[in-house]
BATIKOL-769969 format. One record per residue (C-alpha): residue number from 1; x, y, z. Coordinates in Angstrom, 2 decimals. Example, Ala and Ser with C-alpha at 12.3 -4.5 7.8 and 13.67 -1.06 7.14 Angstrom:
2
 pos       u       v       w
   1   12.30   -4.50    7.80
   2   13.67   -1.06    7.14
END
This chain:
492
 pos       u       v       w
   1   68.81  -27.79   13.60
   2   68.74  -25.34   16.51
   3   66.16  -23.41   14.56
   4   63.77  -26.82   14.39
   5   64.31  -27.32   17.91
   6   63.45  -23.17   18.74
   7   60.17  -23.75   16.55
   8   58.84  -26.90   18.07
   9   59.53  -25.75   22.08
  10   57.38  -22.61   20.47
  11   54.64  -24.68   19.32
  12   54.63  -26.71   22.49
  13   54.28  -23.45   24.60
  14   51.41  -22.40   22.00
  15   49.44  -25.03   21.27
  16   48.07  -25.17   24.78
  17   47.29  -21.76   24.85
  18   45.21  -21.97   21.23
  19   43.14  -24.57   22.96
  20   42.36  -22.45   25.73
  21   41.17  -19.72   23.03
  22   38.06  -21.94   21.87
  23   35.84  -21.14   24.06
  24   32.94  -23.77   24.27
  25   29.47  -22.44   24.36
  26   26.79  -24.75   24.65
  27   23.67  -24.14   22.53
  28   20.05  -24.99   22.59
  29   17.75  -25.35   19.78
  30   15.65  -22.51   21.09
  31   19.00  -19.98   21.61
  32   19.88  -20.88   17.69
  33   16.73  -19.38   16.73
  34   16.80  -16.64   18.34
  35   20.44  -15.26   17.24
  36   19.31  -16.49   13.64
  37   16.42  -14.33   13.99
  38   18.34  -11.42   15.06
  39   22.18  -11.59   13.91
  40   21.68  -14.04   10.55
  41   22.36  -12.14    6.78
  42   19.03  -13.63    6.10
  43   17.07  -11.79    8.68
  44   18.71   -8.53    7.53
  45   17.72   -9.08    4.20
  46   13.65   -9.93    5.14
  47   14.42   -6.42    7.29
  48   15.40   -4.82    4.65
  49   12.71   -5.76    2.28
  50    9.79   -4.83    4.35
  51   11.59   -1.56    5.15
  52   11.44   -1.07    1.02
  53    8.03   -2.30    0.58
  54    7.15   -0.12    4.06
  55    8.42    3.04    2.51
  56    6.88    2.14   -0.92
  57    3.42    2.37    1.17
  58    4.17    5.60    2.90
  59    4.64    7.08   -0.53
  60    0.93    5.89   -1.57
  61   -0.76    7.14    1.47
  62    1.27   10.33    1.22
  63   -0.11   10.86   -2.19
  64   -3.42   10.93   -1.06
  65   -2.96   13.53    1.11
  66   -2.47   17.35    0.21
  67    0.82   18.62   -0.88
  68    2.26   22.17   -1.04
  69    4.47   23.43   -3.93
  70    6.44   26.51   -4.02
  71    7.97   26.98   -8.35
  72    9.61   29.95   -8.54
  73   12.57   31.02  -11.49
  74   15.15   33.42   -8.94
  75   16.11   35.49  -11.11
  76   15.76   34.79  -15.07
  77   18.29   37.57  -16.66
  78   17.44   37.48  -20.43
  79   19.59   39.51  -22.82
  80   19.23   38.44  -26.13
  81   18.04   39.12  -30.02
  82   14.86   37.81  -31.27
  83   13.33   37.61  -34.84
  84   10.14   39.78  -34.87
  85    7.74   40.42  -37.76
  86    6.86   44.19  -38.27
  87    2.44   44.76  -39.32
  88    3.96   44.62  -43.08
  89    5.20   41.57  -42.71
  90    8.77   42.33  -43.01
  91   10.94   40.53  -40.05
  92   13.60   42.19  -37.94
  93   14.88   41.79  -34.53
  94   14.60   42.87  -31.52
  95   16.26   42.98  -28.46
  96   15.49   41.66  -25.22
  97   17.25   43.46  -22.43
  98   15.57   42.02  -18.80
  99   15.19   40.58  -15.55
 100   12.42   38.54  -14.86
 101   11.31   37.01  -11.12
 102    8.45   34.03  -11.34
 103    6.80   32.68   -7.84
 104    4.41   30.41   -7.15
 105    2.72   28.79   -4.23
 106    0.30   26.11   -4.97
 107   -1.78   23.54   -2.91
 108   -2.32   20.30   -4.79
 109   -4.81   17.89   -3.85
 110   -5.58   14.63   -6.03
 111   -9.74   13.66   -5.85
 112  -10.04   10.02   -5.41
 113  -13.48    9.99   -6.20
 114  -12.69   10.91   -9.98
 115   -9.11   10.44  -10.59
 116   -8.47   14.17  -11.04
 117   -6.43   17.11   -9.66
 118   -7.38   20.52   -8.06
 119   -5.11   23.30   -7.36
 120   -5.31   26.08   -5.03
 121   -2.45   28.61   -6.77
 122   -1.09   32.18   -5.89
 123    1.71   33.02   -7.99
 124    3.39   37.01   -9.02
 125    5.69   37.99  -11.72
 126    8.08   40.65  -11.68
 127   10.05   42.24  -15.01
 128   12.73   44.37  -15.18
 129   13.32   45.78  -18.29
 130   17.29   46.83  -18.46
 131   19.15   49.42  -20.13
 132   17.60   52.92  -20.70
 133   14.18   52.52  -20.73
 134   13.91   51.01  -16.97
 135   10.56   49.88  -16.72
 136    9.25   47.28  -14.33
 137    5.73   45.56  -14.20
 138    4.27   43.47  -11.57
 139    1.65   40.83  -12.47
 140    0.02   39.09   -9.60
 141   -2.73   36.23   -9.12
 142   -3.70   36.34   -5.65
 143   -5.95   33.17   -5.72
 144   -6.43   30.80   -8.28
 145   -8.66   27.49   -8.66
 146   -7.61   24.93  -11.44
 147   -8.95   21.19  -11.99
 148   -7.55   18.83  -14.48
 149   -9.91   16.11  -14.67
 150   -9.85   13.11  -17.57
 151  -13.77   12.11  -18.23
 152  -13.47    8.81  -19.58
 153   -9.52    7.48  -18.81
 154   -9.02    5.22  -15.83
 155   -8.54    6.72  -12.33
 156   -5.03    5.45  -11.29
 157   -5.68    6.53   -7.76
 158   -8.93    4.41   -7.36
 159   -6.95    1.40   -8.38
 160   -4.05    2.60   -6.45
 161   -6.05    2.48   -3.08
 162   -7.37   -0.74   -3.97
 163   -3.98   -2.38   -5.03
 164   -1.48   -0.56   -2.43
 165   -3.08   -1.64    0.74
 166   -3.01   -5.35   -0.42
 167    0.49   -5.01   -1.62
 168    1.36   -3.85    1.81
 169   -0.34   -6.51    3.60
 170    1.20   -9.14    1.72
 171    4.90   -7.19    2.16
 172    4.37   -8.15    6.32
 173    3.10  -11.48    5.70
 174    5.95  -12.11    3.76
 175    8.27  -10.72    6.47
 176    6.84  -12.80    9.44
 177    7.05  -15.56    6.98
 178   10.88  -15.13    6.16
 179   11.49  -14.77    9.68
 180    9.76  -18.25   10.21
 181   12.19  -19.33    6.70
 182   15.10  -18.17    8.96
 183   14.18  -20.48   11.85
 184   13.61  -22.85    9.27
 185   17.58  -23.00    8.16
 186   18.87  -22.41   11.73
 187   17.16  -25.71   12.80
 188   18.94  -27.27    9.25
 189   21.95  -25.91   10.42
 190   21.58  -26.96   14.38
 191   20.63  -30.51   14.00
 192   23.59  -30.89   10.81
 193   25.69  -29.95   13.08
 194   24.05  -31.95   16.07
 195   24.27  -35.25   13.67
 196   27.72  -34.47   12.98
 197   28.31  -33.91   16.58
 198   26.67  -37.50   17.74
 199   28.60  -39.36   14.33
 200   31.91  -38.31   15.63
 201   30.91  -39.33   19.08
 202   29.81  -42.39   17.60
 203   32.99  -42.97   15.91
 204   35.01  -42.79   18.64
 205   33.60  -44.89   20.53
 206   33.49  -47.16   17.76
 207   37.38  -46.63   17.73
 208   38.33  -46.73   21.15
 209   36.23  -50.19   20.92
 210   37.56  -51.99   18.35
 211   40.92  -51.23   19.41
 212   39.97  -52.84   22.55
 213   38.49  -55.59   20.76
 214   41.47  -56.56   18.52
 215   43.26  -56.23   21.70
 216   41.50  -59.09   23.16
 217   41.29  -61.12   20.22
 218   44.90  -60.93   20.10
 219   45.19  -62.53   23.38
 220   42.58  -65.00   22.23
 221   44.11  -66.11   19.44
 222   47.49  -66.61   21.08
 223   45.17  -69.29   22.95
 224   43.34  -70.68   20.03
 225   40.14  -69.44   20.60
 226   39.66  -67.90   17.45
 227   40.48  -68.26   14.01
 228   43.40  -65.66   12.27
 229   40.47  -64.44    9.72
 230   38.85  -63.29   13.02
 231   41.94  -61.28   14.22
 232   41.61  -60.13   10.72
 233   38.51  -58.95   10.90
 234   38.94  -57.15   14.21
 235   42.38  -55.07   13.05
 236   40.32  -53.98    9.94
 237   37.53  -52.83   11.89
 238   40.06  -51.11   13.96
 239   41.37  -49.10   10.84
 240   38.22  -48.28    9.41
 241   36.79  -47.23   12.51
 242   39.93  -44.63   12.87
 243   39.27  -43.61    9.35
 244   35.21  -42.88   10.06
 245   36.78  -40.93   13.09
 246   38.81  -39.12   11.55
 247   36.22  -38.33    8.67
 248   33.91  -37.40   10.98
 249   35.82  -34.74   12.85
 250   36.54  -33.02    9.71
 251   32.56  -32.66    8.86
 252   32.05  -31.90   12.31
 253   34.03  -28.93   11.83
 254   32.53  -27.91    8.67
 255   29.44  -28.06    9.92
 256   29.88  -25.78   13.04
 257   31.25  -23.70   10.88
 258   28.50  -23.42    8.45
 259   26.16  -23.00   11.87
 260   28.73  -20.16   13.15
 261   28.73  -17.90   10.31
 262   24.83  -18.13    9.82
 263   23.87  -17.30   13.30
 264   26.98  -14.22   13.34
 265   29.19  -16.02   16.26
 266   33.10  -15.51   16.28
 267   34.94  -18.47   14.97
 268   36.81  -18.86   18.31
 269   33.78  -20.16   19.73
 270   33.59  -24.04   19.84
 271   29.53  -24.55   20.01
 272   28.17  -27.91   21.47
 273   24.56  -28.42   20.48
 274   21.94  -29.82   22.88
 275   19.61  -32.57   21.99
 276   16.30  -31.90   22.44
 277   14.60  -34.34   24.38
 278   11.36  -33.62   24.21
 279    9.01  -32.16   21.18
 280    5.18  -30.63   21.47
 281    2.48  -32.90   21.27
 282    0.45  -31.37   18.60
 283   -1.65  -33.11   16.23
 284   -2.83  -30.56   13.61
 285   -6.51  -30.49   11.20
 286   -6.12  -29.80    8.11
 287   -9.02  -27.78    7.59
 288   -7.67  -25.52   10.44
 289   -4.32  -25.12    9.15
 290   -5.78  -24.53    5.60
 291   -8.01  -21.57    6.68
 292   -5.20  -19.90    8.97
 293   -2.93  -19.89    5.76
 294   -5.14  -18.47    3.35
 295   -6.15  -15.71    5.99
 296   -2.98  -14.91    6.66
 297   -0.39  -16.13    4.29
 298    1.11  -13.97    2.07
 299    0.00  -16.12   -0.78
 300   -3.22  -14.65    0.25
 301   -2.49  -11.07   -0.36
 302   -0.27  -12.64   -3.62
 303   -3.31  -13.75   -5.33
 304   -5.89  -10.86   -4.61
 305   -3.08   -8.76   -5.80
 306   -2.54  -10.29   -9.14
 307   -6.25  -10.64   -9.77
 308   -6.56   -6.58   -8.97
 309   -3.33   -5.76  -11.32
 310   -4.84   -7.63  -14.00
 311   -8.20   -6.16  -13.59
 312   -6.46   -2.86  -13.89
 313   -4.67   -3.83  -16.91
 314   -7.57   -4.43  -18.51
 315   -9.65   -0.95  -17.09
 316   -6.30    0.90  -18.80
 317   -6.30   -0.55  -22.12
 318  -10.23    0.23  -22.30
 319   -9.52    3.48  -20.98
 320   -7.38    4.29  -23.78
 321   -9.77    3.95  -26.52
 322  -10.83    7.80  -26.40
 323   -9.28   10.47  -24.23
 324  -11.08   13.32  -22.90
 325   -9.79   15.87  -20.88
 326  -11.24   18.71  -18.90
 327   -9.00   21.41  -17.58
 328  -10.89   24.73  -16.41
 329   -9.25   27.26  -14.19
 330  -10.98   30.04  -11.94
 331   -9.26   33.25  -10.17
 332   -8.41   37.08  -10.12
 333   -5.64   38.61  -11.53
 334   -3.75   41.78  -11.71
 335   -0.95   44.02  -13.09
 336    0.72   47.45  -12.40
 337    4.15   49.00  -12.35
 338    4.06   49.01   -8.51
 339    3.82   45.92   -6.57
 340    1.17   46.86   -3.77
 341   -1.05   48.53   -7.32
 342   -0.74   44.52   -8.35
 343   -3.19   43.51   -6.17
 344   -5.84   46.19   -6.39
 345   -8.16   46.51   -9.24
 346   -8.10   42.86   -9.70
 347   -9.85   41.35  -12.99
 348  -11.51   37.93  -13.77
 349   -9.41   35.25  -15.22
 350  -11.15   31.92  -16.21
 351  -10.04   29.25  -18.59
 352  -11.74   26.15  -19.81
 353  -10.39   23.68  -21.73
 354  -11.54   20.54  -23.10
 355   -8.94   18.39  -24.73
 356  -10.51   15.22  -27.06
 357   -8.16   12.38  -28.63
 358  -10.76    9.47  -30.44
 359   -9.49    7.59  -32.96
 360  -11.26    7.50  -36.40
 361   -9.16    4.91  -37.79
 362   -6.97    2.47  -35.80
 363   -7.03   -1.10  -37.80
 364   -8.38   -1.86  -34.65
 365   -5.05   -1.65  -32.31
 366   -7.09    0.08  -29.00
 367   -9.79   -2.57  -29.32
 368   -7.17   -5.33  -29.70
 369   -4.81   -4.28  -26.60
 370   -8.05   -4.02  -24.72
 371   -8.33   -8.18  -25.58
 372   -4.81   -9.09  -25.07
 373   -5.44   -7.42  -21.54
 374   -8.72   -9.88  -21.50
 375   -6.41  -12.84  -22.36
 376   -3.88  -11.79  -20.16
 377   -6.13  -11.24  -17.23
 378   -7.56  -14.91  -18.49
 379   -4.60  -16.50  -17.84
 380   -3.85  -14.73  -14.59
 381   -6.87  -15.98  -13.30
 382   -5.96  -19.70  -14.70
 383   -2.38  -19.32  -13.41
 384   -3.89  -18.68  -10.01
 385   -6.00  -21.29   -9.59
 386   -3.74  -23.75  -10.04
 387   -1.20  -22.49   -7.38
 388   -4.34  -22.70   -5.05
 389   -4.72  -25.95   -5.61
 390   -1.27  -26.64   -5.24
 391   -1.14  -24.71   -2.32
 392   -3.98  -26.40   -0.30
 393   -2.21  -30.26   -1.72
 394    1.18  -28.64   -0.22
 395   -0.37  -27.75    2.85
 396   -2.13  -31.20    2.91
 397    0.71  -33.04    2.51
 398    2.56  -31.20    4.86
 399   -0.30  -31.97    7.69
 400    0.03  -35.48    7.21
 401    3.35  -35.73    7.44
 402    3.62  -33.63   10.56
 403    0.81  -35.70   12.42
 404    2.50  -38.76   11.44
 405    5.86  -37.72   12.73
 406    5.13  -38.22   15.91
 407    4.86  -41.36   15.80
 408    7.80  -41.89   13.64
 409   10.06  -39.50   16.46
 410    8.26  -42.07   19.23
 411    9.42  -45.02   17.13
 412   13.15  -43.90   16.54
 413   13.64  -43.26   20.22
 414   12.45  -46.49   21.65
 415   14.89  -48.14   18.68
 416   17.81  -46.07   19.67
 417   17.13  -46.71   23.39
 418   17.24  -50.83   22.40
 419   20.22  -50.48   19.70
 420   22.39  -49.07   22.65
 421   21.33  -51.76   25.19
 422   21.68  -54.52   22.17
 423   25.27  -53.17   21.66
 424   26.39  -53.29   25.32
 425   24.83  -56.52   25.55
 426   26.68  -57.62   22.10
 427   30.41  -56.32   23.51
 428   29.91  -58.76   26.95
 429   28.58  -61.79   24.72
 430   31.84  -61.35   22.68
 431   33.88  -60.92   25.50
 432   33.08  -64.66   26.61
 433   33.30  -66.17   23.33
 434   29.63  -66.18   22.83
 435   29.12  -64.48   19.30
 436   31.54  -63.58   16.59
 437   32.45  -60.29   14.77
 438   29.90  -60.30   12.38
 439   27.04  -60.52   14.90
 440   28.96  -57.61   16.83
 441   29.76  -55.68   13.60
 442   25.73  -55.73   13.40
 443   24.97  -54.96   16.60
 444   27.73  -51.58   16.00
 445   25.56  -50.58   12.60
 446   22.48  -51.08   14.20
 447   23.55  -48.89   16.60
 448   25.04  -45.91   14.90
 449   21.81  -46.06   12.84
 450   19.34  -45.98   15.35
 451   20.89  -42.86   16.71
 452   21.32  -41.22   13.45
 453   17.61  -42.13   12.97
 454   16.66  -40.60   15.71
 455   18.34  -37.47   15.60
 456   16.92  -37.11   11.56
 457   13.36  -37.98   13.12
 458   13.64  -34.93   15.55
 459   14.75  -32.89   12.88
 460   12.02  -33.94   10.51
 461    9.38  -32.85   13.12
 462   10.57  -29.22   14.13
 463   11.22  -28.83   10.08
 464    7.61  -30.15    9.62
 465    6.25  -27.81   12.77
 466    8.09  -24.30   11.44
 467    7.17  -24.97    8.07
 468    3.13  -24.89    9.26
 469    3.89  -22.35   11.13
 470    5.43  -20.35    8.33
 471    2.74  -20.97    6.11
 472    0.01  -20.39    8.74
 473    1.79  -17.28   10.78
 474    0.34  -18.81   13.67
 475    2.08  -20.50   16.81
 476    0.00  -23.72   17.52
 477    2.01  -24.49   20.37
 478    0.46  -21.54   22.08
 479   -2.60  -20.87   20.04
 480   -1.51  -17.25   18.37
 481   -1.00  -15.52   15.73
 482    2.20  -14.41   15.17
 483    2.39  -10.83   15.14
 484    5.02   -8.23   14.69
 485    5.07   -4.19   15.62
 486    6.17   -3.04   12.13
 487    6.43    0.76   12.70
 488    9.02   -0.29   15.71
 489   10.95   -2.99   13.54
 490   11.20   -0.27   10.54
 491   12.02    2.79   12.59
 492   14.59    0.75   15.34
END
């Protein structure tokens, strides 16, 4: 018993304390949107992507450029038995007793004009034969010249420049656009939690007044002025209206916290959301909004991409019906037993090489992956002219009901603004005996309605506004395009 009595004293001396813990923060739609744009999980993973898709592209370009290659084998110690076949023809073995060095330096440079490869080389090779005979022999090829060229295959770095560039472009459309996609849920999650915020407040009010209500009624019907169905009524208004209250706080909560954990704020933060009062008067064309999206969506990039990928499908497959390849090789080279000797008295050495592969007899396979890639590309094209048109209907749609929003957000307040006066007017009617419960009970729904209306209208336009604006990447409000320094977001 004394234990009881310890715990509850305890929890009395607590419990005011873990109300002073939540903290209340007030927050505006604007602040939401900015911590979802920088603390969210969303926003790190758009971050994240465009950091893959930036390093991707700093591969590309970096294979254009020049690269510089040092091989080298430090040291190769061979000392082993291998067959060998003697001018008669009878086999023995011999043994291999050596150290060998290998270095080369190379400068590799890929022509974009043709698709092929030249190399600027300078390479020297050092053995060390082991055992009693210790000879050495230096071999050494000061400068050397090679190209590797296919004549008829496709060039992968033609289509490379042409697709890489595109895929890039569409990679930071697609980032500005998820960033828009994260304001997008933010406002979800502000004005869920702002409805939740007003239904509770709505609730209890509704509470506190129908308890007040049954309290007169009881008086009232202790003088006869109203019927016992009435009092009735009124008590089981009273309960529901605790129930709704009660409801209502515990979606409240969830809601806040749903809003908490997606914009990164400690639970011991109580946030109270502002209503916003006022909304842009915009009134968008549709032609307008149509040409900013396909400029700048990443839909854009999307579609010129696939049509270049399937082009290139189909310049591979025709590539592939015959292979020729050209590799020739120009440069001086010599050999001594000393290693300054290695580079004096240097002789010619020149390769060509032309490597053919054409089929004779197929059944017809190259010629008949060269029209699958025709179908293919076929359908592509098909595929992607049906998401433009369902991409210019979308945005249509999405015009019309934006511009017609307004009106509807206009509408809802005025309503509100009435449902509340029609309300307080319907409590002082009853009060004198002037309407009964079910014209009050009316006057409560159209109430709670009107403001739920409201808030759901406001909603409905900001959703309608960000989702233009994510399609578009342009801010209307200001008349911009919405722009963002990618080197600094990548290397931050």
């Amino acid at each position: 018993m004394r234990k009881k009595k310890l715990s509850s004293v305890v929890l009395a001396l607590l419990f005011p304390a873990m109300l002073f813990a939540q903290k209340e923060r007030e927050i505006t739609l604007a602040e939401a949107i900015n911590l979802a744009r920088i603390q969210s999980v969303d926003a790190a993973v758009a971050l994240n992507e465009l950091k893959t898709s930036y390093w991707e592209y700093r591969t590309f370009r970096a294979d254009l450029l020049p690269e510089v290659n040092f091989a080298g084998t430090l040291p190769n110690y061979n000392k082993s038995y291998s067959p060998y076949q003697n001018a008669d023809g009878e086999y023995g073995f011999v043994r291999s007793n050596l150290l060998g060095l290998t270095g080369q330096l190379s400068v590799d440079q890929s022509i974009w004009l043709t698709g092929g490869k030249l190399s600027l080389n300078s390479s020297l090779d050092y053995i060390q034969q082991l055992g009693t005979n210790k000879n050495r022999h230096f071999m050494s090829v000061p400068i050397s010249l090679q190209l590797t060229q296919p004549i008829f295959g496709v060039n992968n770095m033609k289509w490379n420049r042409r697709i890489e560039p595109v895929r890039y472009a569409e990679a930071k459309a697609a980032f500005i656009s998820a960033t828009e996609e994260v304001t997008l849920k933010s406002i979800t999650y502000f004005f869920q939690l702002l409805l939740a915020k007003e239904v509770l407040g709505t609730a209890r009010q509704n509470e506190t007044n129908a308890e007040r209500l049954y309290e007169v009624a009881g008086a009232k019907r202790k003088m006869g002025q109203i019927s016992e169905n009435e009092l009735l009524q009124l008590k089981l208004a009273s309960l529901n209206a605790r129930a709704a209250a009660t409801e209502a706080a515990s979606n409240l909560n969830a809601k806040m916290f749903q809003l908490r954990a997606f914009l990164g704020i400690a639970n011991d933060e109580t946030l109270q959301p502002i209503l916003p009062e006022s909304a842009p008067d915009l009134r968008m064309v549709y032609q307008t909004v149509l040409e900013k999206a396909l400029e700048r969506n990443s839909f854009a990039q999307n579609i010129r991409r696939r049509q270049l990928e399937a082009d290139y499908a189909v310049a591979k497959a025709k590539g592939n019906l015959r292979s020729i390849d050209l590799f020739a090789s120009i440069g001086y080279t010599g050999q001594d037993r000393e290693f300054s000797a290695a580079y004096n008295n240097l002789l010619d050495n020149q390769i060509v090489k032309v490597g053919v592969k054409i089929p004779i007899l197929d059944w017809g396979k190259r010629r008949g992956k060269v029209r699958v890639a025709n179908s293919n590309r076929d359908v592509v094209l098909s595929t992607l002219r049906q998401e433009q048109l369902n991409f210019n209907q979308d945005i249509f749609l999405l015009v019309e009901h934006f511009n017609n929003q307004a009106q509807q957000l206009s509408i809802a307040r005025e309503a509100d603004e009435i449902a509340q006066q029609r309300y307080k007017t319907s409590i002082e009617t009853f009060l004198i005996g002037k309407i009964n419960t079910l014209d009050l009970n009316d006057a409560q729904n159209s109430k709670d309605q009107a403001r739920q209306k409201r808030i759901s209208e406001l909603f409905n336009y900001w959703s309608y506004y960000y989702q233009i604006r994510s399609l578009t990447l342009w801010d209307f409000g200001r008349n911009e395009e919405l722009e963002a320094d990618f080197e600094a977001i990548v290397n931050n």
